[in-house]
C-alpha positions in Angstrom: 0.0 0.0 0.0 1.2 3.5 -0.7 1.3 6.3 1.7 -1.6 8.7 2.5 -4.3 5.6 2.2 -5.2 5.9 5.6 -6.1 8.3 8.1 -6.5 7.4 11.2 -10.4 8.7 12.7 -10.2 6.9 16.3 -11.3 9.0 19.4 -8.9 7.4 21.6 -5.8 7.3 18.8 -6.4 10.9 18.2 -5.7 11.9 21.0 -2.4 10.3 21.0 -1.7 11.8 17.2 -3.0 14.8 18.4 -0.8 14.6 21.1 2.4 13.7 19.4 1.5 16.8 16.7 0.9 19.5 19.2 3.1 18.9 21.9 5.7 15.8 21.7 7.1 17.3 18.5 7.4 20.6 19.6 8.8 19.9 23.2 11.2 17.5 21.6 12.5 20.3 19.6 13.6 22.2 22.3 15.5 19.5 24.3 17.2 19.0 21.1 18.0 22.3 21.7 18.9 22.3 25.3 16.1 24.6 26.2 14.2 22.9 28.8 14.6 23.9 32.5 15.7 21.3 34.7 16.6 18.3 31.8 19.5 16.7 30.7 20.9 18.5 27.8 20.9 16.7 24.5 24.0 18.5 22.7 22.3 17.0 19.5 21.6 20.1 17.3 24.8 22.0 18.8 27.0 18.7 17.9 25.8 19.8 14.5 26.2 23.2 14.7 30.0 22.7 15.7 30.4 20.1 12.9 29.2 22.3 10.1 31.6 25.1 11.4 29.0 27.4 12.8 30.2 27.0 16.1 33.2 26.4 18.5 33.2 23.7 20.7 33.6 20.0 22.2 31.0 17.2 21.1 28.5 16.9 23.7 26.3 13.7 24.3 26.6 9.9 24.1 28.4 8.9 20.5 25.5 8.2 18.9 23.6 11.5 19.7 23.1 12.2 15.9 20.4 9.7 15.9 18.0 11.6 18.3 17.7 14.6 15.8 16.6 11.8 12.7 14.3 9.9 14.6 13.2 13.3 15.5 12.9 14.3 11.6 11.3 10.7 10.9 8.1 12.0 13.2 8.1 15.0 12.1 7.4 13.6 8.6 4.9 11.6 9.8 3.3 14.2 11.3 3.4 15.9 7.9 2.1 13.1 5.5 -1.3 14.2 7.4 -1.4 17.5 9.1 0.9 19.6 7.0 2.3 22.5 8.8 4.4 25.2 7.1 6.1 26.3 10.5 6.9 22.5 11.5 8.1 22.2 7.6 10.6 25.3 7.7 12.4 23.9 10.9 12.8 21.0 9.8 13.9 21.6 6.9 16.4 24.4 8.3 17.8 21.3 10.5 18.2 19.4 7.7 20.1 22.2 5.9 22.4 22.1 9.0 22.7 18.5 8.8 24.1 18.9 4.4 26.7 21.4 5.8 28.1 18.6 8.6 28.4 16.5 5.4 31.7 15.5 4.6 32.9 15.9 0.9 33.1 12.6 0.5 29.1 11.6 1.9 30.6 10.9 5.2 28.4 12.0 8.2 29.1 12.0 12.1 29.1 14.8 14.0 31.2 12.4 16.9 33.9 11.8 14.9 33.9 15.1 13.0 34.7 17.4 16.7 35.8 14.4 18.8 37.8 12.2 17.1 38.3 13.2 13.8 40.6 10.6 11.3 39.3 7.7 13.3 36.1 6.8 11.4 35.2 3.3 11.2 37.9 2.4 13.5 35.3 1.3 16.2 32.4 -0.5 15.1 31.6 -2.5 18.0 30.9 0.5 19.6 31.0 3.9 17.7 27.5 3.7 16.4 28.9 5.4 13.1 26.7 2.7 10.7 23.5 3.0 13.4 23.6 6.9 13.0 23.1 6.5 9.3 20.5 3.7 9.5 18.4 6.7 11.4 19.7 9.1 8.8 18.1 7.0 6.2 14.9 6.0 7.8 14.2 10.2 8.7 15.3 10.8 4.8 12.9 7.8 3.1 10.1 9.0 5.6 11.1 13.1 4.6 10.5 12.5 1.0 7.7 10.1 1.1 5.7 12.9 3.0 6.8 16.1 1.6 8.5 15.1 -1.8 11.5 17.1 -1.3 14.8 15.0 -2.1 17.7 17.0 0.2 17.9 14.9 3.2 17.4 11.9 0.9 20.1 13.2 -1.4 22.2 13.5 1.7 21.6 9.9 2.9 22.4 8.6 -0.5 25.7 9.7 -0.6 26.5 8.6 2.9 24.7 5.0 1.6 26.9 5.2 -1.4 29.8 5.7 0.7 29.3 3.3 3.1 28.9 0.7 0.0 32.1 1.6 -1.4 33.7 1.4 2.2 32.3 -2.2 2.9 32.1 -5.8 2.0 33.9 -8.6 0.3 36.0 -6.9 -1.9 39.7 -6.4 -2.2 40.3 -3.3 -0.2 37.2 -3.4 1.4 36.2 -3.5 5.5 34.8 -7.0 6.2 32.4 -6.1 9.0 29.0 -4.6 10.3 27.6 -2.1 13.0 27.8 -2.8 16.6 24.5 -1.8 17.4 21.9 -3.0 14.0 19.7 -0.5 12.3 21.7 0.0 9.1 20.2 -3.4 8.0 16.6 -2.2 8.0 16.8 1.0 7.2 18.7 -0.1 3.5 15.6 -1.9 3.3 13.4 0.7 2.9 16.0 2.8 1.0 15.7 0.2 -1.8 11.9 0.1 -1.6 11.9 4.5 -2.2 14.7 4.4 -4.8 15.0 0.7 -6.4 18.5 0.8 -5.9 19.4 -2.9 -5.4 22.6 -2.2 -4.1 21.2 -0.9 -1.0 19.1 -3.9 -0.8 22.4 -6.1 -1.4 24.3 -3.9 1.6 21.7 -5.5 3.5 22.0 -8.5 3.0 26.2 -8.2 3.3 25.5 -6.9 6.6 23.1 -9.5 8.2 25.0 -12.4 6.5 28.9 -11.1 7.6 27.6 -10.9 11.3 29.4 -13.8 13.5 31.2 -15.6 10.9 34.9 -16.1 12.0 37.4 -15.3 12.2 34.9 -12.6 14.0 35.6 -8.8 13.4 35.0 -7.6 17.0 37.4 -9.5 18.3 40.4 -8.7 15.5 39.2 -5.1 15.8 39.3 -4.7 19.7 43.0 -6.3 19.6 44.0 -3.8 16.7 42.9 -0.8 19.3 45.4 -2.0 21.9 42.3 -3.8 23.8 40.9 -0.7 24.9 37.0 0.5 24.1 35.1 3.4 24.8 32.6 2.6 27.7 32.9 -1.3 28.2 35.8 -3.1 29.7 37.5 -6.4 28.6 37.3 -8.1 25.1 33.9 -8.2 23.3 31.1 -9.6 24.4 29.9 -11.1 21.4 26.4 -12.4 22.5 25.6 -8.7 23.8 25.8 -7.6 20.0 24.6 -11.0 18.2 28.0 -11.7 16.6 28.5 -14.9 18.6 26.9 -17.3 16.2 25.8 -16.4 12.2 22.4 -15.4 12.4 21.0 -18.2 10.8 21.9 -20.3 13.2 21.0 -18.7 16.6 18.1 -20.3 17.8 17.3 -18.0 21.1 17.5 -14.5 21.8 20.1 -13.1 23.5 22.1 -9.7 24.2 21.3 -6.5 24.1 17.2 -6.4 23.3 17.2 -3.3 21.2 20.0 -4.5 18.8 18.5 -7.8 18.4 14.5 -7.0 17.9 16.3 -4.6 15.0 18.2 -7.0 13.1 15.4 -9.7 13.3 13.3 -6.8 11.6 15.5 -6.4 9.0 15.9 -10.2 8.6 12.3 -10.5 7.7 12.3 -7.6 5.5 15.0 -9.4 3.6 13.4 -12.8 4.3 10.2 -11.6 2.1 11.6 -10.0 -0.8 14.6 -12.2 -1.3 12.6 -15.6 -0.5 15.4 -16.3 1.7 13.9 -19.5 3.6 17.2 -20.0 5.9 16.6 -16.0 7.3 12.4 -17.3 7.3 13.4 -20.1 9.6 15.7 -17.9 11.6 13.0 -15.6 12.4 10.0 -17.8 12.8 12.4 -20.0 15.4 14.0 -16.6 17.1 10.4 -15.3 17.4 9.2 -18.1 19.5 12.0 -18.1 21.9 11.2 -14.2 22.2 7.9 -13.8 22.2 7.0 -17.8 24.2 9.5 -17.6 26.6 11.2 -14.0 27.2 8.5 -11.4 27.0 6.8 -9.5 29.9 2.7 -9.6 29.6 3.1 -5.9 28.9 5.1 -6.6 25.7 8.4 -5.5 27.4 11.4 -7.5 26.6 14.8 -7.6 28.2 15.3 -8.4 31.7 18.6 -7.1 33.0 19.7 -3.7 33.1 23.5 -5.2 32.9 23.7 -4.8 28.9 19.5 -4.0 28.7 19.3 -7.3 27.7 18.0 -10.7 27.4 19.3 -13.4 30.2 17.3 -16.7 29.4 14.2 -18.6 29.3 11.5 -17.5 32.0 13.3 -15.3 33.8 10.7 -12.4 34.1 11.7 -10.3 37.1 9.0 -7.6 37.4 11.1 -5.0 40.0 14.5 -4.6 38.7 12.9 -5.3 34.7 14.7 -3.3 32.2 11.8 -3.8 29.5 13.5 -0.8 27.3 10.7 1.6 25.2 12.8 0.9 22.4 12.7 -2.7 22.6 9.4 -3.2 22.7 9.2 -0.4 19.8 11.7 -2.8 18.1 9.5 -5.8 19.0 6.5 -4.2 17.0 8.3 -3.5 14.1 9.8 -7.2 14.0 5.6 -8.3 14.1 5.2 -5.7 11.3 7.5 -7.4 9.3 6.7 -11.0 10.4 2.9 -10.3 9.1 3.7 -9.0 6.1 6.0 -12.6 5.6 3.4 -14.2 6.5 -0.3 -13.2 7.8 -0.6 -15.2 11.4 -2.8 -13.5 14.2 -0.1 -14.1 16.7 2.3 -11.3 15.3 -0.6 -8.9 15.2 -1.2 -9.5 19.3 2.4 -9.3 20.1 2.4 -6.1 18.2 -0.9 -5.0 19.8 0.1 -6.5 23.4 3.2 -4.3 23.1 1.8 -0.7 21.5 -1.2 -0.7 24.2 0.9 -1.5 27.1 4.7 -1.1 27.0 4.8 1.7 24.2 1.6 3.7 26.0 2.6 3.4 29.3 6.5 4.8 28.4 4.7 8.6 27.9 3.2 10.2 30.0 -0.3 12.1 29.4 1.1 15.4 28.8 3.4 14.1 26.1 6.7 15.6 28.3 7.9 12.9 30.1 9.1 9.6 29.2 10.0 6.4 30.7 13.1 5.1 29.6 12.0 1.5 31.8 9.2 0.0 32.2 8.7 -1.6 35.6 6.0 -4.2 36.4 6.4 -3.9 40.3 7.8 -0.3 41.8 8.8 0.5 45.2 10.1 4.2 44.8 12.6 3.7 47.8 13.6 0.6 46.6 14.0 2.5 43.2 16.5 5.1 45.0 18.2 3.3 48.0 19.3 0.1 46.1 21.7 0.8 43.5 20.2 -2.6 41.5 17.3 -1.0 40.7 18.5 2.8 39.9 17.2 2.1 36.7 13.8 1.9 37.6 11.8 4.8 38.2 8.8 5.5 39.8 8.2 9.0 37.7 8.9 9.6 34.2 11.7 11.8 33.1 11.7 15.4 31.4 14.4 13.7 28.8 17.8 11.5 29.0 21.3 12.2 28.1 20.7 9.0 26.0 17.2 10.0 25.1 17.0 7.4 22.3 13.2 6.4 23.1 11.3 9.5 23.6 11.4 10.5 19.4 11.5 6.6 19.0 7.8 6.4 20.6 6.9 9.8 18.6 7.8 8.4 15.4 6.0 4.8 15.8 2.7 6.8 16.9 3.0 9.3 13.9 3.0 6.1 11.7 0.5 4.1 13.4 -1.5 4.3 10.0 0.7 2.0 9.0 0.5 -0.9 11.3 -3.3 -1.0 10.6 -4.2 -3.2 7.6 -2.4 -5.4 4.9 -3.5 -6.4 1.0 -2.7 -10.0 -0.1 0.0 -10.1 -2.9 -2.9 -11.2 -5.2 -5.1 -8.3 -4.2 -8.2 -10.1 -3.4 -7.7 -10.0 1.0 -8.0 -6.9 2.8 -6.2 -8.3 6.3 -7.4 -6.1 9.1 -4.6 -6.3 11.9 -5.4 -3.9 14.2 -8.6 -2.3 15.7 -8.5 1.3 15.0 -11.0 4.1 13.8 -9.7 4.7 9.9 -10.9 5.4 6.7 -8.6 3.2 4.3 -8.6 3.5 0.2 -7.4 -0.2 -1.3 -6.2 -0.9 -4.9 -7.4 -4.5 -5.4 -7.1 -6.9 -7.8 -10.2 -5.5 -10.1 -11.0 -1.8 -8.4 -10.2 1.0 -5.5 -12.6 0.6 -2.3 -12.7 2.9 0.6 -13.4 1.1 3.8 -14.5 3.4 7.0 -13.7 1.3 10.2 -15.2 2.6 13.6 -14.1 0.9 16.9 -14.4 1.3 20.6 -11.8 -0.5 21.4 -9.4 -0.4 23.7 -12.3 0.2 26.3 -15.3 -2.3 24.3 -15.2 -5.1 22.2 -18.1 -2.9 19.1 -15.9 -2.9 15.7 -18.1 -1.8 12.8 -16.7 -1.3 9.0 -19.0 0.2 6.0 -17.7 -0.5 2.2 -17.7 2.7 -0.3 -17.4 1.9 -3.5 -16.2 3.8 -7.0 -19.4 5.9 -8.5 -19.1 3.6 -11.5 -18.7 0.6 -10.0 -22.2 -2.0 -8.9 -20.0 -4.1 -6.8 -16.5 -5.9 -6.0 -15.4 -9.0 -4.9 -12.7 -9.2 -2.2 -12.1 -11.0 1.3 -11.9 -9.3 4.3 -10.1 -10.9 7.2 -10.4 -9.7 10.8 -7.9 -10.5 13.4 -9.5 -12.9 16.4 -6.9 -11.4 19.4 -5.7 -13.7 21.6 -7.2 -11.8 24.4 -10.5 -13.0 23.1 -11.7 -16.6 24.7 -15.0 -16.5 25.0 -16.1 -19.0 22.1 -16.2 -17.6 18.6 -16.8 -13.8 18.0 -20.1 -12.0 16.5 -19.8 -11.7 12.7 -22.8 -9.7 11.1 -22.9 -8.6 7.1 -25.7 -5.5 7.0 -27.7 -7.2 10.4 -27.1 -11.1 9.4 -25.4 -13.0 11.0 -22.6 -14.9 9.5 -20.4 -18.3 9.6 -16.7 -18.0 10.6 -14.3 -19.4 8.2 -10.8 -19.1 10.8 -7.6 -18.8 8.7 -4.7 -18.8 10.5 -6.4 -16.4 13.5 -8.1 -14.6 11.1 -12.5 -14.4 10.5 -12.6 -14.5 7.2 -15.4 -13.3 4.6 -15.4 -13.5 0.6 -18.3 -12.2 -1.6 -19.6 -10.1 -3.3 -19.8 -6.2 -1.8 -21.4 -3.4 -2.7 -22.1 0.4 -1.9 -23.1 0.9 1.6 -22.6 -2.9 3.0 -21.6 -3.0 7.0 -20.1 -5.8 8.6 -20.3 -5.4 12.6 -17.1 -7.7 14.3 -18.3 -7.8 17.8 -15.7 -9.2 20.7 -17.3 -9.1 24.3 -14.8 -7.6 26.8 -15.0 -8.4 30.1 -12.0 -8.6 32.9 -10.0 -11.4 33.0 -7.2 -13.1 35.5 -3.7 -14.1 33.9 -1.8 -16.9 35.2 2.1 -17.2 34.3 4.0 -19.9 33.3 5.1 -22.0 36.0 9.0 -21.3 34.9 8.1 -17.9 35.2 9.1 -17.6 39.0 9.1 -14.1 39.5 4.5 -14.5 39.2 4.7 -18.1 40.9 1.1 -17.6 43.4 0.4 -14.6 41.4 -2.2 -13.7 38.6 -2.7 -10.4 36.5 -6.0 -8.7 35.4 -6.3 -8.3 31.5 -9.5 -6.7 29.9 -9.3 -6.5 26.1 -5.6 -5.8 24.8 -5.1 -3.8 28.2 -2.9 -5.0 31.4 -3.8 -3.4 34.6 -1.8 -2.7 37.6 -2.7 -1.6 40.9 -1.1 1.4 42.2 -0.7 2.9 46.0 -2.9 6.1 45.2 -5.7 4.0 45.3 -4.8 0.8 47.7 -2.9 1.7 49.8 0.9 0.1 50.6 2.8 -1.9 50.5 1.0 -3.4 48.2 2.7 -6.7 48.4 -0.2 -7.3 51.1 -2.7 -7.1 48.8 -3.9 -10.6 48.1 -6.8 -11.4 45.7 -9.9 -13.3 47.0 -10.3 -16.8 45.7 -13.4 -15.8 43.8 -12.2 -12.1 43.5 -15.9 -11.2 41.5 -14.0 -8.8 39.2 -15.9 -5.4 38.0 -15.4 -2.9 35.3 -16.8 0.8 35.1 -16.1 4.0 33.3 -14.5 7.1 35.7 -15.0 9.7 33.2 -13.1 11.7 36.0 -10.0 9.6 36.5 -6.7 10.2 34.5 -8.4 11.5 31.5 -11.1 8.8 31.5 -11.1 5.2 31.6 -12.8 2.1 32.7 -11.3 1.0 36.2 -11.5 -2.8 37.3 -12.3 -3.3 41.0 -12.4 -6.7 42.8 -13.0 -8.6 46.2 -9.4 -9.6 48.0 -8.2 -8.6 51.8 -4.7 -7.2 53.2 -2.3 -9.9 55.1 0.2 -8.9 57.6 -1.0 -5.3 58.8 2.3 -3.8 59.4 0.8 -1.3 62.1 0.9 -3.9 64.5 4.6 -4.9 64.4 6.8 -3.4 66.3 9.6 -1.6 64.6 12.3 -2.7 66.1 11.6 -6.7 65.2 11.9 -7.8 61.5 10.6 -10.9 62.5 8.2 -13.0 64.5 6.0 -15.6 64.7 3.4 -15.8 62.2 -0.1 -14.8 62.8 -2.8 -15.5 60.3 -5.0 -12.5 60.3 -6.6 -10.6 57.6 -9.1 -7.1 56.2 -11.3 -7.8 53.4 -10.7 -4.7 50.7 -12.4 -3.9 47.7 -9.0 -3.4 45.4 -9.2 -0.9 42.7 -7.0 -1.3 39.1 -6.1 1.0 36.4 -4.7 0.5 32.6 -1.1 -0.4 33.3 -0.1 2.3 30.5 -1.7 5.7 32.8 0.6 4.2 36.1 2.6 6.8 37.3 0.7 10.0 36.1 -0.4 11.0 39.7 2.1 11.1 42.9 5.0 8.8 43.4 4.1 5.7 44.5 3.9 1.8 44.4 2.5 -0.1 41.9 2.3 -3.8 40.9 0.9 -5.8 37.5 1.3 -9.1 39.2 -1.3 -9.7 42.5 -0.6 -12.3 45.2 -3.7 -14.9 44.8 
């Protein structure tokens, strides 16, 4: 599908586009900028400044600071393909003026190595970031031009592309080796699709198949620079960066959980349009490890903050969780890809599990403060006393000195369009993977349809789509396919076409419906949502004795503002007679689950001095109150939980 198909028409999307439009974009711009009180400075548009020669100065910022202005520029275009906006358009493209005059004559482009170390490019891949900066570059550029038409920053990316082909590969002369941290890899992709330059495409597929063949280049690099790297200590860790094995044959995810979701995207981007069935198999078996047996119910992956990685199979802690924004951001572009390999329902509710909960939940409501982590359990003392869990915070941020998620969470809302639908190679299936108001145009096989979706979901189960058909045109024959989420259990869902109801034909998790349509037909998809408990896995120690409440593709949590603390008392009644009502007045409006449970070991009547005694059995019955996991934290500091002691 081409862009500016679909526009999004959803009342509680909207208000996240409207959101990311009228105040993400904008407040991003000035911590780019350094200009808001009481943040970490991002030295990203000044590390520019001083590499065009505008400016005297030291590089400021984490080496890889260039990326935070692109991603940046990517929502901006976003932002643009639908709401175009001459002011927005004039500073961005006066940054991306500034970026052309940090260009090197030669397409090279880093504003790191241009102040700080100039001389030394590509002389530290493991850890520079030199070939993950211009994997942004390109992603902002593709996503520039598709919305505005305007070739500059495109142009510019080219010629660092076109560089970086020359610099790299197989051939006499040549630097055998790929990025530390992957992104090049997909973004090449999508240069290829904009310009049909199958060298680009080819780039790619040098990168993903040189990774962790020996001899291995990590190691032969890190004892060319006297052993010595810029923030790590000893000799590469090669499972950290997925270099320890060729990628077709690691079977489990491991290392850091960013870096891996991003090369597994841009193995099933290469996986579909080179038919590549070794890279299809290495996806479809690294997906199941990831998404089976080392992913939080929120969608978060990673569990350590020690490399914001992966450690193994089942281990889910929930209190000292890294669960990065980008990684889960990562995770939804890897289910993108996966689905449009192959349509399966259970990519759709990763991605869906993931946007709702992790992604949501990382920004706040006023679009100005992030969460870097995403925490299942908080204690805020715990989260300031005990340096293990420093990284979890029990208040979002105002911005980060590596502030790589807060334009990563702008750009994937500005292109939720995106994520919405499919269209069968043959052009006879419309798959419908996600939920959300829209009104779509389709080129089919035989004719252009408009399809107007209206849902109420996340907060009821109603779905309803009408078919609008050319002036000229009686009818046309396609197949719809609707998504049966996996939060859905209650039997088979409604299927009505204009009031009758119809048989399911399942396909792989999808309702399916051929015929014949014509002007003005409605289909009503109705999934009854009512609260539900979650049990774990048994491996799953960190939620052994525990359960979670789930209603529709939203997690809830339970937070001290309304129960009280510590809320590790809080256990849930054997028949807990779970609730659900709209509070039109709480946190912006939203339906709140409530449910029957009772408070164990009252800690007013222990004495203070005695951290121990012998046990008494005594308990109050409560009437617990729950919220959406992603609007935790938007009120005062305090504790909050996902998994409840049962």
């Amino acid at each position: 599908m081409g862009q500016n198909q679909i526009q999004i028409q959803d009342q509680f999307w909207n208000t996240y586009s409207d959101l990311v439009r009228e105040t993400v974009i904008p407040y991003q711009w000035e911590a780019l900028n350094d200009r808001v009180e009481d943040a970490e400075p991002s030295h990203a548009i000044r590390n520019f400044r001083i590499a065009a020669g505008l400016e005297q100065g030291e590089f400021g910022g984490w080496v890889f600071q260039d990326s935070d202005l692109y991603k940046w520029l990517e929502a901006v275009a976003y932002s643009l393909r639908h709401h175009p906006d001459q002011r927005l358009e004039k500073i961005a493209d006066e940054s991306i003026e500034l970026i052309g005059q940090a260009q090197h004559d030669d397409g090279y482009l880093n504003t790191y190595f241009t102040i700080q170390e100039p001389g030394k490019q590509w002389t530290n891949l493991y850890e520079a970031h030199e070939l993950y900066c211009a994997g942004h570059l390109i992603e902002a550029a593709v996503a520039y031009y598709q919305a505005t038409g305007k070739r500059k920053l495109l142009d510019i990316s080219c010629r660092f592309a076109d560089l970086i082909d020359r610099m790299f590969g197989t051939k006499p002369g040549q630097i055998r080796a790929y990025c530390g941290h992957q992104e090049i890899e997909l973004a090449l992709v999508k240069l290829y699709g904009v310009t049909g330059e199958e060298r680009y495409l080819n780039l790619s597929q040098y990168f993903i198949d040189e990774r962790g063949k020996q001899p291995n280049y990590f190691i032969e690099e890190w004892e060319r620079g006297s052993r010595t790297n810029i923030w790590s200590q000893g000799a590469p860790n090669l499972e950290v960066y997925q270099s320890h094995l060729p990628v077709r044959e690691q079977k489990v995810a491991v290392g850091h959980s960013v870096r891996a979701v991003y090369m597994y995207t841009a193995m099933a981007d290469l996986a579909r349009l080179t038919g590549d069935e070794g890279l299809k198999a290495a996806c479809e078996r690294l997906w199941s490890n990831t998404t089976g047996k080392q992913m939080y119910i929120t969608g978060g992956i990673g569990s350590t903050h020690l490399g914001e990685a992966f450690t193994f199979d089942y281990d889910l802690p929930n209190d000292s969780v890294y669960a990065e924004t980008c990684a889960s951001i990562g995770l939804i572009f890897w289910a993108r890809r996966m689905l449009q390999l192959e349509v399966k329902s259970e990519y759709a509710d990763v991605l869906e599990r993931a946007l709702y909960n992790n992604v949501l939940g990382s920004m706040s409501m006023d679009g100005k403060h992030f969460f870097y982590v995403n925490p299942l359990e908080v204690w805020p003392e715990a989260s300031l006393k005990n340096p293990d869990k420093h990284h979890v915070k029990p208040v979002r941020q105002k911005w980060f000195g590596c502030s790589c998620c807060p334009p990563n969470v702008a750009r994937l809302l500005g292109s939720l369009d995106d994520y919405i639908y499919d269209v069968s190679e043959d052009g006879r299936t419309i798959y419908t993977h996600l939920y959300i108001g829209s009104k779509a145009s389709f080129e089919l096989a035989d004719t252009t349809i408009t399809l107007h979706q209206r849902s109420e979901l996340p907060w009821n189960g109603r779905v309803e789509f009408s078919v609008q058909l050319p002036k000229d045109s009686e009818c046309a024959e396609f197949e719809l396919a609707l998504r049966i989420p996996d939060w859905f259990q209650n039997g088979q869902p409604t299927l009505k076409v204009n009031g009758e109801k119809q048989d399911i034909h399942v396909e792989n998790g999808y309702a399916k419906i051929n015929r014949s349509w014509s002007d003005g037909n409605t289909v009503e998809w109705l999934l009854p949502i009512e609260p539900k408990l979650v049990a774990a896995h048994p491996l799953i120690r960190a939620d052994a004795g525990k359960v979670a409440i789930q209603r529709g593709p939203l997690v809830y949590c339970v937070e001290e503002a309304d129960n009280g603390a510590p809320l590790t008392s809080l256990v849930l009644a054997s028949e807990p007679q779970l609730t659900a009502y709209a509070d039109p007045d709480l946190l912006g409006g939203c339906i709140v689950v409530e449910g029957d449970g009772f408070v164990t070991d009252d800690s007013s009547s222990w004495s203070d001095e005695k951290p121990y005694r012998s046990y008494i059995n005594q308990k109050k019955e409560v009437r617990f109150k729950a919220i959406p996991y992603y609007l935790w934290g938007n009120r005062l500091a305090g504790e909050m939980s996902v998994w409840l002691r049962y």
